[in-house]
C-alpha positions in Angstrom: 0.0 0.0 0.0 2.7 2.2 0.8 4.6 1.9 -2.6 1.0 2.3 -3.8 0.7 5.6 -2.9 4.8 6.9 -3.7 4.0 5.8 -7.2 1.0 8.1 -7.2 1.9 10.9 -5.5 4.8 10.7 -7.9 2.7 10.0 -11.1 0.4 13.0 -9.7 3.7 15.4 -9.7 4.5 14.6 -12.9 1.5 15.4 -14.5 1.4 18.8 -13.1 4.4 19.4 -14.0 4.2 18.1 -17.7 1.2 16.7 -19.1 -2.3 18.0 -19.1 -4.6 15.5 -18.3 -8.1 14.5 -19.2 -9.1 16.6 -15.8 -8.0 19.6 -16.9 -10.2 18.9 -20.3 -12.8 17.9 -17.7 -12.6 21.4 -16.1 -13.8 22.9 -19.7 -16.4 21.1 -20.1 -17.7 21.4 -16.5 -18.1 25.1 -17.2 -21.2 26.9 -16.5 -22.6 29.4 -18.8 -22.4 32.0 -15.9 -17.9 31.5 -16.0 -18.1 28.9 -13.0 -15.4 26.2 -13.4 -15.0 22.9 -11.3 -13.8 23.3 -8.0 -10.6 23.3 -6.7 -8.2 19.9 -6.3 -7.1 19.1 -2.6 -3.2 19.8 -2.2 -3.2 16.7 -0.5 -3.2 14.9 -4.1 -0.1 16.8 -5.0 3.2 15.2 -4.1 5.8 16.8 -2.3 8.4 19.3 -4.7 7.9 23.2 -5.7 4.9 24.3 -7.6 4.7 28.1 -9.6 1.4 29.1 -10.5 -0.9 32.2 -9.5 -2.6 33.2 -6.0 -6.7 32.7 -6.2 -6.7 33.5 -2.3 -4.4 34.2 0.5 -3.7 32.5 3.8 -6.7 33.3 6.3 -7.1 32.4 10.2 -6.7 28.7 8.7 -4.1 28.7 7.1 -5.5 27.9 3.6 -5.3 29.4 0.4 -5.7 29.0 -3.4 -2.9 28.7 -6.3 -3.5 28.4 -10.0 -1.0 26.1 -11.3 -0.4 26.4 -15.1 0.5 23.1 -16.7 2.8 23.1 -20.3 3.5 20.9 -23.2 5.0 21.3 -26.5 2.3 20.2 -29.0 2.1 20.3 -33.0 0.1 23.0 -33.9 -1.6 21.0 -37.0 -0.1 24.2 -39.5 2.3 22.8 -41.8 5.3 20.7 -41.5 7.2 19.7 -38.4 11.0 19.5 -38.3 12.7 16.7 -36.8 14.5 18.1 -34.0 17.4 16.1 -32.4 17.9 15.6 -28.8 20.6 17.9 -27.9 18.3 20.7 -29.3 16.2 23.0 -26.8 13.2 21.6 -28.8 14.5 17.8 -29.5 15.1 17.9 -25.5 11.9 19.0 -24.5 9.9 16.5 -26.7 11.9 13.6 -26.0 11.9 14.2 -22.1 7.8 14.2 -23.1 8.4 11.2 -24.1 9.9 9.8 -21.9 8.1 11.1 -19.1 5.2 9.0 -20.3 7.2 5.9 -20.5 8.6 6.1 -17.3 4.7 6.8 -16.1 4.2 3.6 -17.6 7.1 1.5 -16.0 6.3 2.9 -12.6 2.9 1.6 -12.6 4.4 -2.0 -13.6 6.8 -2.1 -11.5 6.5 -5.3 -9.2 9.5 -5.1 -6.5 10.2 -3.1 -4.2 13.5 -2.0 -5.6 12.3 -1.7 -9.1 9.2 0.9 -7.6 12.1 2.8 -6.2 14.4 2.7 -9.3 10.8 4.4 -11.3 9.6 7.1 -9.1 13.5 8.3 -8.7 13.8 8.4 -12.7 10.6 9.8 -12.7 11.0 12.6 -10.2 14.7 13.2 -12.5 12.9 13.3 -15.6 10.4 16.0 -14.7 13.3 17.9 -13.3 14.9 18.2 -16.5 11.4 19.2 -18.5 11.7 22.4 -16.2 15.0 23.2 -16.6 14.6 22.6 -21.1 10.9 24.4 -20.6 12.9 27.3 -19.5 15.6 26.8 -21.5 13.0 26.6 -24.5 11.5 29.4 -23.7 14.3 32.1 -23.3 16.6 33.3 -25.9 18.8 30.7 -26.1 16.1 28.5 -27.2 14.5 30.7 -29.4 11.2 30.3 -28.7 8.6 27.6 -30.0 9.4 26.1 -33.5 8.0 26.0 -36.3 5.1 23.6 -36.6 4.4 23.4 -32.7 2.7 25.3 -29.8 3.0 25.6 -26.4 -0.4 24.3 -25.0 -1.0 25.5 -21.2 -3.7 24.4 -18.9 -4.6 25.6 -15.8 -5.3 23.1 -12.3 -7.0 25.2 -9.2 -5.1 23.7 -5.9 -6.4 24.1 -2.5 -3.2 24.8 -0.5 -2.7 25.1 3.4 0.3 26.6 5.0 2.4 25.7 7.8 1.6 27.1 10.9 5.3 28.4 11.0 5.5 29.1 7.2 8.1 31.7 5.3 7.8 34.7 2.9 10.7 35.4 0.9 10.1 38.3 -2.0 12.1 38.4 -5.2 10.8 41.8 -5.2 13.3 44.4 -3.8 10.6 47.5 -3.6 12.3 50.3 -4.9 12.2 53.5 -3.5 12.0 57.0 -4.7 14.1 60.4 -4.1 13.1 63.5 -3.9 12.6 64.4 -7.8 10.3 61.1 -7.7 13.0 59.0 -10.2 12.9 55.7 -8.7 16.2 54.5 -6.9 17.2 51.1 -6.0 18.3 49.8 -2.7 22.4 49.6 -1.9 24.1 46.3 -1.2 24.0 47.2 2.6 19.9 47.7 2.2 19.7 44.4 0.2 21.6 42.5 3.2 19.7 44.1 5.4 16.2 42.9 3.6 17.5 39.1 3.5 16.8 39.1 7.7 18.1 36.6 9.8 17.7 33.5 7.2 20.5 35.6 4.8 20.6 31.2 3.1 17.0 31.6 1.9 16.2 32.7 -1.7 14.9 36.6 -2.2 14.2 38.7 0.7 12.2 38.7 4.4 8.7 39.0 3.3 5.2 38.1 5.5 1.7 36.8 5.3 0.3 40.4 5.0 2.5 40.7 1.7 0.9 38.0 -0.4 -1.9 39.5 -2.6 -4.7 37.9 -5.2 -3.4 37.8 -8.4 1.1 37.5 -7.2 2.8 34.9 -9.0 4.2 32.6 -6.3 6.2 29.6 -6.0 5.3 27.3 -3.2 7.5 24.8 -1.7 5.3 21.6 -0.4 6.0 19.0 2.0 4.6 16.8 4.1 2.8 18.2 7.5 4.5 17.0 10.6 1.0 17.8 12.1 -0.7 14.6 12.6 -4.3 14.5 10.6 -7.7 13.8 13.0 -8.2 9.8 13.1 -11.4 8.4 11.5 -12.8 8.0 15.3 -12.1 11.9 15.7 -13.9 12.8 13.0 -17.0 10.5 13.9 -17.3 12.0 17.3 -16.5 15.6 15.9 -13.6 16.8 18.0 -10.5 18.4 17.8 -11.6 20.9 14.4 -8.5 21.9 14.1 -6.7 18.7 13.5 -9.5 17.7 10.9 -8.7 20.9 9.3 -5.0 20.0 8.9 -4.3 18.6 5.7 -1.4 16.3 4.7 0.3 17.8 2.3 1.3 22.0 3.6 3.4 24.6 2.4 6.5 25.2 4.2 7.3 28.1 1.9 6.4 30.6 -0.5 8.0 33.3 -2.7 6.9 36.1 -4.3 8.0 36.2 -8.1 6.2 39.1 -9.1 3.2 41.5 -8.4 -0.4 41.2 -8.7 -2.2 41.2 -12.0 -4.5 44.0 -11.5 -7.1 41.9 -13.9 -6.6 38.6 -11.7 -7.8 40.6 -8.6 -11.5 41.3 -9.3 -13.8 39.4 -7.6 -11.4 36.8 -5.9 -12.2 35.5 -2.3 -9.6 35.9 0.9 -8.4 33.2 3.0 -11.1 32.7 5.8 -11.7 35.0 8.2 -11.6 34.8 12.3 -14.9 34.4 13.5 
């Protein structure tokens, strides 16, 4: 059961991080007419890694928030010919790590011993590591953008996300200032120290809670709660809320990448509030 659920929880990690998957055609269709979409996946499905995608809602008296995670794959776009790209292209490397994303997918399901499970989900995990790194290598000016006779085809998976109870803010942002004419001026070195705080290891700068805003583009770092969840005879007898409300899966740590979309803001809830 146990290898059961590494294999999933690694299967489920790869697919957000490279495939779109018949739930996120699912979501489409589920549409209303009125703009509703499905509801939100549990974070608890997610496995354990760092996740970029867009705040829906920001960490209230529980904890909790929503992310928008956007999900990419390089896809012929059906408009003319498609050039045969080898490996140690930007292109040929993000199509065959595709490729063999799904293969290793496959091979981790069939695994049968306990070593050979292992051997899968850590050539899995590797393998989706890479996609990032070519996606973004792709993607910049050294890759030189899509090719001809493909598209980049993104879909978007809501996440319901709960932070630690001890979780960290770290800002890429650095706030610039102004002088007195109004021309903006940018922190020194000694200011830029001085906004790393006492964790000067952690990426970015000292940042809290009251910083995160609808709309920021974050990247989350999840692990697994030390928080143990309510047992099945607490939840029966309805005691002790806030362990039922603790999910498995929390964020540990999140950074800021950039600011709020002034269009993704309107008509997006907050965390919860006290009562």
């Amino acid at each position: 059961m146990m290898f059961r659920r590494l294999i999933g929880a690694v299967l489920a990690l790869g697919l957000v991080l490279a495939v779109p998957t018949g739930d996120a055609f699912a979501q489409k269709k589920n549409k209303k007419k009125d703009g509703d979409v499905a509801p939100a996946k549990d974070g608890d499905k997610l496995s354990a890694g760092e996740y970029t995608g867009t705040l829906t809602s920001v960490p209230g008296t529980d904890r909790s928030f929503g992310m928008d995670v956007a999900q990419q794959k390089l896809v012929p776009n059906g408009k003319g010919p498609r050039a045969n790209y080898r490996a140690n292209t930007p292109a040929g490397r993000v199509l065959s790590l595709q490729s063999q994303i799904g293969q290793a997918q496959v091979n981790a399901l069939r695994a049968r011993t306990w070593q050979g499970r292992v051997n899968a989900s850590n050539h899995l995990l590797n393998l989706q590591a890479q996609l990032q790194r070519a996606m973004a290598q792709l993607q910049t000016g050294g890759g030189k953008g899509v090719p001809p006779g493909y598209k980049m085809s993104t879909t978007k998976t809501s996440y319901d996300l709960q932070a630690t109870e001890n979780v960290k803010v770290r800002t890429m942002l650095t706030g610039d200032g102004f002088d007195e004419k109004g021309n903006p001026v940018k922190p020194t070195k000694a200011q830029l120290a001085a906004m790393k705080g006492k964790d000067k290891n952690l990426v970015g700068y000292e940042a809290t809670l009251e910083k995160l805003e609808v709309g920021q583009k974050v990247r989350v770092t999840l692990v697994r709660a030390l928080v143990k969840p309510a047992t099945a005879k607490e939840k029966d007898k309805d005691i002790d809320g806030a362990a039922k409300d603790e999910k498995k899966m929390q964020v540990k740590m999140i950074v800021i990448l950039s600011e709020a979309n002034a269009d993704a803001v309107k008509g997006k809830p907050k965390g919860k509030k006290a009562k």
